[in-house]
Backbone bond lengths (Angstrom), bond angles and torsions (degrees), N, CA, C in turn:
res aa  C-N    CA-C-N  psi(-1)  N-CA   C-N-CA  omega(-1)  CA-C   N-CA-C  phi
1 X - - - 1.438 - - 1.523 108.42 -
2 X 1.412 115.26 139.77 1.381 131.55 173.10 1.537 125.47 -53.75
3 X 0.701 140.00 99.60 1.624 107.92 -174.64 1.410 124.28 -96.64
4 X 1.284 122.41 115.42 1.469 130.87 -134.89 1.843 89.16 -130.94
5 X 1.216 129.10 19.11 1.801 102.99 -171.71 1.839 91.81 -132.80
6 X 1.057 127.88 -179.72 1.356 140.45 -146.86 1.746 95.70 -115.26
7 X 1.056 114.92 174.24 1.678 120.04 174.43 1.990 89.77 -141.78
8 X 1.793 117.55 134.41 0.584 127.77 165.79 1.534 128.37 -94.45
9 X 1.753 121.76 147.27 1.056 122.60 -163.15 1.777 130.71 45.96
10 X 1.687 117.18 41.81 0.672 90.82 168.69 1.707 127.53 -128.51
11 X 1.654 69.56 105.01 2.164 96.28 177.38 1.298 100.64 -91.95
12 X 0.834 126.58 -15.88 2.002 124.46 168.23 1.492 103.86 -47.36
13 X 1.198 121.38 135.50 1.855 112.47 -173.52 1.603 93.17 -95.71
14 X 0.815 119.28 157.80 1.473 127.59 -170.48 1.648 116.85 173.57
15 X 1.390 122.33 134.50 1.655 120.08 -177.59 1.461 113.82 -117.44
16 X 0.769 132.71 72.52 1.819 119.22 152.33 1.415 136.05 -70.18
17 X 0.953 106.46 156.64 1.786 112.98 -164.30 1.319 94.19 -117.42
18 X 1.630 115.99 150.70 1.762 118.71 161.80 1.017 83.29 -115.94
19 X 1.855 100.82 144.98 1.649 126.87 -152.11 1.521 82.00 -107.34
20 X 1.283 142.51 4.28 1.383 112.33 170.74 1.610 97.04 -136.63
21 X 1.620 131.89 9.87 1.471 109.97 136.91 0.934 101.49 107.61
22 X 1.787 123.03 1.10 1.958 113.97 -160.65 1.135 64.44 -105.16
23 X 1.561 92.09 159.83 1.869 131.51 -153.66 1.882 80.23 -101.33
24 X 1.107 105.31 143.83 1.770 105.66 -176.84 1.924 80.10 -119.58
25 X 1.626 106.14 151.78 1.540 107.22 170.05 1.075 105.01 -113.02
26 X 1.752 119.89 148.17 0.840 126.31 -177.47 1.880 112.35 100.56
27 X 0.848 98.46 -88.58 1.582 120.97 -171.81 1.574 112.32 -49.87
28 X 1.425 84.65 -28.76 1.781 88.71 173.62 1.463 106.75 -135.32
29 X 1.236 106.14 39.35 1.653 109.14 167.92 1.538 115.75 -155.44
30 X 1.226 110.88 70.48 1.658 110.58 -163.57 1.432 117.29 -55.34
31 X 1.658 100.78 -50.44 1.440 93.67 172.21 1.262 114.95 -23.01
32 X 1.470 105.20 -85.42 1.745 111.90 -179.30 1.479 124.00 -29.71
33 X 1.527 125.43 -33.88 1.096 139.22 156.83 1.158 122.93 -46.12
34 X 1.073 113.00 -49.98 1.844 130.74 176.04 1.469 102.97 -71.91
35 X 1.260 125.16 -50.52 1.779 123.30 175.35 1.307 88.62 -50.15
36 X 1.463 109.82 -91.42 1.903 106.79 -150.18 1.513 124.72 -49.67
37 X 1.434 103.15 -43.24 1.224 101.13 -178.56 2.057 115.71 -115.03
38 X 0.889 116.25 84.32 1.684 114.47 -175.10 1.108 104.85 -56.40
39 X 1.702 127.83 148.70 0.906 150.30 -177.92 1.599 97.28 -149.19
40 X 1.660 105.79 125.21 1.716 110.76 173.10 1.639 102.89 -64.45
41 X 1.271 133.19 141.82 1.511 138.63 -179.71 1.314 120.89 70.63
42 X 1.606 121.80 15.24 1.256 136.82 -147.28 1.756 86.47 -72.70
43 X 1.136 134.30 -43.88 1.530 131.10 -179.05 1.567 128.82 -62.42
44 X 1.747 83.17 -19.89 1.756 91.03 -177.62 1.536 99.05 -78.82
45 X 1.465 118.42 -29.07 1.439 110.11 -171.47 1.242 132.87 -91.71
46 X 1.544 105.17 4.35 1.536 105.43 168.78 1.343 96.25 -136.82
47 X 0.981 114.03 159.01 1.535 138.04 167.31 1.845 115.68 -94.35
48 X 1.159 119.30 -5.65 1.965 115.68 168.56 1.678 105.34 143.26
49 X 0.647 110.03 177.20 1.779 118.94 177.93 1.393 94.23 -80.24
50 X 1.394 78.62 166.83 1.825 113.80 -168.28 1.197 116.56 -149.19
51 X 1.740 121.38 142.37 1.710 106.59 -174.22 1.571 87.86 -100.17
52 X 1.552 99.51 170.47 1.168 119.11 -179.50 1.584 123.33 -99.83
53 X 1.066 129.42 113.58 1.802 127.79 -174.67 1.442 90.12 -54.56
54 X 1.515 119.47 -75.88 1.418 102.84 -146.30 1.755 91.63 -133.09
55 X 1.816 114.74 -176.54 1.791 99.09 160.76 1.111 94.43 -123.21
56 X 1.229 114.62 177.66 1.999 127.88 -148.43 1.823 81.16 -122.06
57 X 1.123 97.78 165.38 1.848 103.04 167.27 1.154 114.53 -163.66
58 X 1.475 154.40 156.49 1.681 148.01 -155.90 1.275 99.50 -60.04
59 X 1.209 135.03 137.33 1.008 159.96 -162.39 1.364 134.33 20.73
60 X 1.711 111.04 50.25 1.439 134.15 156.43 1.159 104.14 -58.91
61 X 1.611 110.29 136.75 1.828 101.86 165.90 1.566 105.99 -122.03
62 X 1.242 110.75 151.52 1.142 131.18 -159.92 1.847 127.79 -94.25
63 X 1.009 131.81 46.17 1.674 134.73 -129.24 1.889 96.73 -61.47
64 X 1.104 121.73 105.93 1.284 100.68 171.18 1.481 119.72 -96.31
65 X 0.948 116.93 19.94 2.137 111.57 178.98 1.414 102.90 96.38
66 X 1.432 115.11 136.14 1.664 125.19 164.62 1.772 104.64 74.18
67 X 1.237 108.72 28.80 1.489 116.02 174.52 1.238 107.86 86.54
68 X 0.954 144.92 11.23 1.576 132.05 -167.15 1.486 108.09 -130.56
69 X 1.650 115.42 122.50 1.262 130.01 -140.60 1.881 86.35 -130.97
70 X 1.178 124.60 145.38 1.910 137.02 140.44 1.060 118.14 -77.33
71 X 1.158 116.13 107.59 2.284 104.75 150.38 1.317 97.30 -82.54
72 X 1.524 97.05 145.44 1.373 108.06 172.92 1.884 89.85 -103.33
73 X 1.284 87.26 166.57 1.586 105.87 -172.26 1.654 102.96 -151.70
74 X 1.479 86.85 121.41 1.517 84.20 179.62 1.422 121.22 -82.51
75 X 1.409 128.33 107.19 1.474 126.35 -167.14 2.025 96.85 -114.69
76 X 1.549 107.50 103.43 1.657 100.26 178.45 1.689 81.68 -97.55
77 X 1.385 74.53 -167.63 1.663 98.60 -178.93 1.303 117.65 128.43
78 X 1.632 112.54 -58.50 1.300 110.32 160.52 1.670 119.13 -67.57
79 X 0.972 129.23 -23.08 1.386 149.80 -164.06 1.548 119.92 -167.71
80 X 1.285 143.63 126.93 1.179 146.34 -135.22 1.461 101.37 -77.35
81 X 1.675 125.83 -42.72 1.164 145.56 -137.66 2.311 86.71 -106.10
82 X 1.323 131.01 -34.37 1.220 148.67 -143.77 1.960 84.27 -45.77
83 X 1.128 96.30 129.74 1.360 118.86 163.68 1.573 115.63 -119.45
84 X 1.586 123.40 131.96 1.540 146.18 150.83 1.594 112.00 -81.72
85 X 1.095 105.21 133.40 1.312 117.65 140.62 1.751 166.06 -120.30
86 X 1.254 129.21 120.13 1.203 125.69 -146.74 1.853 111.66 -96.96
87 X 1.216 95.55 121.33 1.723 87.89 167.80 1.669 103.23 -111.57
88 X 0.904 104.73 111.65 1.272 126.47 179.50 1.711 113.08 -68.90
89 X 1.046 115.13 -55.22 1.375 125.65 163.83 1.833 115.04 -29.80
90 X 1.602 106.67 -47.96 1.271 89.32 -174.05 1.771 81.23 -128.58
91 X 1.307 125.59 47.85 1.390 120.94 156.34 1.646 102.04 51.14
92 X 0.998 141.14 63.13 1.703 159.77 -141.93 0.916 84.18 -151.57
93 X 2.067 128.89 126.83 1.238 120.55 137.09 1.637 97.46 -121.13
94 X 1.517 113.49 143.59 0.994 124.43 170.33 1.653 113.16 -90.15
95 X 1.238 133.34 109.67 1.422 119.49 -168.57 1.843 97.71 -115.06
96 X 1.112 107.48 41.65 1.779 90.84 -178.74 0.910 123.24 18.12
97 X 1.988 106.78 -105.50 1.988 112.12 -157.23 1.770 85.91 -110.67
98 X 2.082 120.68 3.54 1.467 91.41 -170.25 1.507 133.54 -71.84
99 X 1.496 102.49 3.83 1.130 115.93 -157.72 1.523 110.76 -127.08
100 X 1.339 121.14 110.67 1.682 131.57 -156.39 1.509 99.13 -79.18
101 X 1.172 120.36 138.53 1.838 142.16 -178.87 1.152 106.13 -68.77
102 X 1.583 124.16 114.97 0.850 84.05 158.69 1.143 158.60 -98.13
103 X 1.596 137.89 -144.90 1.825 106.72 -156.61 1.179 147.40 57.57
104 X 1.484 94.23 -6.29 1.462 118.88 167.34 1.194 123.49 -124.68
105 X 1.495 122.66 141.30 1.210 147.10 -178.49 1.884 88.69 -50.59
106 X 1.771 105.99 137.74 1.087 129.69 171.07 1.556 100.82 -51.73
107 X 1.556 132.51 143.87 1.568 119.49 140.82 1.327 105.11 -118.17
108 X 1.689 117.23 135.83 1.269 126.33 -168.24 1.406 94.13 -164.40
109 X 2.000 84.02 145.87 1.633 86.62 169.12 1.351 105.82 -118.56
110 X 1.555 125.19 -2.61 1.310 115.56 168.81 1.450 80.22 -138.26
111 X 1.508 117.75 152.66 1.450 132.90 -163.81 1.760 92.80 -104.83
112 X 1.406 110.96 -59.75 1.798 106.54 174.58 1.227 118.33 -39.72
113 X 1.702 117.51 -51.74 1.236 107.92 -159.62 1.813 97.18 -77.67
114 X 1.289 125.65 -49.57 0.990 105.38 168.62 1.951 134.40 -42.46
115 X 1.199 115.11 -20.14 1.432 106.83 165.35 1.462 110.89 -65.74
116 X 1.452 112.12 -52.02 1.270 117.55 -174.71 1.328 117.53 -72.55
117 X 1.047 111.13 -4.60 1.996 108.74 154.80 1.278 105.32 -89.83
118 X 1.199 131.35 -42.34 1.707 120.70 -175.69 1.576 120.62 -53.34
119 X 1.843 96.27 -40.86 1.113 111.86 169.56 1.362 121.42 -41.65
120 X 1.671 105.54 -67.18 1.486 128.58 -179.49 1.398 94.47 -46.44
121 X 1.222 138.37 -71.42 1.580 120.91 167.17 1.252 136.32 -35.11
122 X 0.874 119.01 -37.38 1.728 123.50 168.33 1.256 104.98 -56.51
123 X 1.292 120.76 -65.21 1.526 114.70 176.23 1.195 122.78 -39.80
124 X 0.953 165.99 -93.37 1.365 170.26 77.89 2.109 75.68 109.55
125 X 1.500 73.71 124.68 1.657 76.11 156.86 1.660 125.27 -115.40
126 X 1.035 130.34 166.21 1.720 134.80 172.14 1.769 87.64 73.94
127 X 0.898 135.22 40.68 1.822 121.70 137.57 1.331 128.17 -45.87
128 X 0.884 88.54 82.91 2.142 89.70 -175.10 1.920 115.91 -73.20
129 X 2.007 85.02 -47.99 1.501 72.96 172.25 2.012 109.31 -139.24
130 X 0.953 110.30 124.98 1.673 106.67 178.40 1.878 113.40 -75.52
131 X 1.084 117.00 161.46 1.109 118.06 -179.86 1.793 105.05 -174.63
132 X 1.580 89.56 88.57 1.157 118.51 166.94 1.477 111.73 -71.74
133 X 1.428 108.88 161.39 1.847 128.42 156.50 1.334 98.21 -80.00
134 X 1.512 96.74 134.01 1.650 121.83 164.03 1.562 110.26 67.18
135 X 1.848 103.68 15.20 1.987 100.44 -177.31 1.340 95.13 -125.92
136 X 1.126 129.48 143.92 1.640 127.62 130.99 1.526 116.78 -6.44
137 X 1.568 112.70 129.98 1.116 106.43 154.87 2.015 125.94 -60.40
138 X 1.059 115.04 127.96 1.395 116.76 -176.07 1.979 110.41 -117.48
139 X 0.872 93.15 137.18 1.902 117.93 -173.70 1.352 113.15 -102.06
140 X 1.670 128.22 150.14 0.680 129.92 -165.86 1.521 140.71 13.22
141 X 1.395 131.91 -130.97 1.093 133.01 169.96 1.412 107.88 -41.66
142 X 1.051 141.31 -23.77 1.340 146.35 -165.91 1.605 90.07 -82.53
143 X 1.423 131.67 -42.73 1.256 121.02 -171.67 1.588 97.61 -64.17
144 X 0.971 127.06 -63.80 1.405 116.64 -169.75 0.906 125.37 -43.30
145 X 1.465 132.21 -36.23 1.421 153.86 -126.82 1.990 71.82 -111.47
146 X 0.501 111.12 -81.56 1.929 112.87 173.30 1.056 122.78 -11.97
147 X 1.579 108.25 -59.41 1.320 139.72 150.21 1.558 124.69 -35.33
148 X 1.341 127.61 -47.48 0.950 127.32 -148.07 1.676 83.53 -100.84
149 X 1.131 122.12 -62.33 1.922 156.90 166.74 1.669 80.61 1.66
150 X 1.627 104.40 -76.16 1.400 119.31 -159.37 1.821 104.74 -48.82
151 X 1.685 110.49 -50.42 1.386 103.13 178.02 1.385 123.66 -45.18
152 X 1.297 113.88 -41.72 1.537 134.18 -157.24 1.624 117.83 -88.51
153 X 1.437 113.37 -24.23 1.456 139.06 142.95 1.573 141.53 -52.66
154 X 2.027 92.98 -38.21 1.834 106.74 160.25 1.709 109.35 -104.14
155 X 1.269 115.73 39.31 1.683 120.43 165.54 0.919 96.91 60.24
156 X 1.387 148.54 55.82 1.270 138.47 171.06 1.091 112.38 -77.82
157 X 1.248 136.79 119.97 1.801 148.33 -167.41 1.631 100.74 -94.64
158 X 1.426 123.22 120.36 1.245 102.94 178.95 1.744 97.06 -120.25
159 X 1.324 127.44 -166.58 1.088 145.65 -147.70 1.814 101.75 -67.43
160 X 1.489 117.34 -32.73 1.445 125.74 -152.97 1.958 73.56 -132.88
161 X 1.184 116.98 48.32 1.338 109.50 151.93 1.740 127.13 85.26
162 X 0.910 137.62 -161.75 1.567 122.37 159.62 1.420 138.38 -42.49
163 X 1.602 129.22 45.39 1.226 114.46 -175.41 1.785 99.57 -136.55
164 X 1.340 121.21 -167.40 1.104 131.99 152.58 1.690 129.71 -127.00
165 X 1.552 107.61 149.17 1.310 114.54 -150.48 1.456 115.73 -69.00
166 X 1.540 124.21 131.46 1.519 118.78 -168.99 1.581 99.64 -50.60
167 X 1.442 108.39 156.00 1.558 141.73 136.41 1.498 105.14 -7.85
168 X 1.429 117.00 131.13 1.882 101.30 168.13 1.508 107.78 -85.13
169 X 1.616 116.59 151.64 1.249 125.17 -178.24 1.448 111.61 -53.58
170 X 1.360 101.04 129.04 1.713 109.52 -175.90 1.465 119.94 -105.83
């Protein structure tokens, strides 16, 4: 897989190496990042390219020590490549950029696939706590309600007309 989406805030200095050397775009070439795709403050939010250890893909899991594991979930929409992640263990979803602010203008580069990642988030049952880029952490019902907000904000047309699909039973 290509890796085509951005990493936010990172002014943290930090070095990783990819152990097998393929050139990733984007992620480790901001300039180029900054050409194709502009972003106003785009310099304040990163600090330089970065190589990549490894790439993640729908349903890689992640072992982090003391039982507690990530699924990655592939959520594009904002970016073709956009990955979520779920800790299930303590009901944690990490949704990066899949999930639009609200009060803020949507950013998307494909509008479908982004429904159908929001979607794919909604499903997920036992969300205790979300933790979006650029939002408040949000808890319980409130995560959904976030969740759902965002569908109902990018016109999402569902089956019975203008709405978006309830929360799964928890």
């Amino acid at each position: 897989m290509q890796i085509t989406d951005h990493i936010h805030a990172l002014k943290i200095p930090f070095q990783i190496t990819d152990p097998s050397g393929q050139k990733k775009a984007w992620i480790e070439d901001v300039d180029l990042q900054a050409k194709e795709r502009p972003v106003p403050g785009f310099r304040t939010l990163v600090g330089g390219s970065v190589q990549v250890d490894c790439t993640l893909q729908e349903g890689d899991v992640l072992h982090l020590g003391g039982g507690l594991t990530l699924k990655v979930l592939h959520t594009p929409g904002h970016s073709p490549d956009s990955i979520s992640l779920w800790l299930a263990e303590e009901g944690a979803l990490f949704s990066a950029d899949a999930i639009p602010i609200v009060g803020d203008m949507p950013i998307y580069q494909d509008i479908l696939a982004s429904v159908r990642s929001i979607e794919k988030l909604a499903s997920i049952p036992e969300i205790k706590h979300l933790l979006a880029a650029w939002d408040e952490p949000r808890a319980g019902s409130e995560a959904y309600r976030i969740i759902l907000d965002a569908l109902a904000r990018m016109g999402y047309v569902g089956r019975d007309g203008y709405s978006a699909p309830s929360a799964p039973a928890r």
